[in-house]
C-alpha positions, 0 to 999 in steps of 0.5 A: 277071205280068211287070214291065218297068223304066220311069218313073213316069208321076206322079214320072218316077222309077224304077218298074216296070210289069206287063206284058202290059197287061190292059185299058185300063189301066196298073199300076205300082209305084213306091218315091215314089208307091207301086202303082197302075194308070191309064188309057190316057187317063190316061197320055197326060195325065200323060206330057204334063203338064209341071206335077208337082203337076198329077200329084201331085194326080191319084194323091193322089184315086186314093188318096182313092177306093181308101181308101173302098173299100179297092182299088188306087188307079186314075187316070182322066182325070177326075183331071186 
């Protein structure tokens, strides 16, 4: 896998993505929010959501979910 050098879609700071994508989703690494993948529709929601507490909550549920189940925090549209 390869990383390309982008900005986080949660925090806009330096992160990396993986590319090629697989799927209809996104992985990043970032140093703040840490690694995780999100959806297409996801991404298009966080790029235009201009509130980062709006996006803050939204990785902060994928860490909630991937906690219980012990997986890679995953965003979906449904946590915006």
């Amino acid at each position: 896998m390869d990383w390309s050098n982008d900005n986080c879609p949660i925090c806009n700071g330096r992160a990396r993505e993986a590319l090629p994508r697989m799927g209809d989703f996104a992985e990043f690494i970032c140093d703040d929010c840490g690694r995780f993948r999100i959806t297409g529709t996801a991404l298009e929601t966080a790029r235009l959501e201009g509130d980062q507490s709006v996006r803050r909550t939204a990785i902060e549920r994928a860490k909630e979910r991937a906690a219980a189940d012990k997986s890679m925090p995953k965003i979906t549209s449904y946590d915006f």
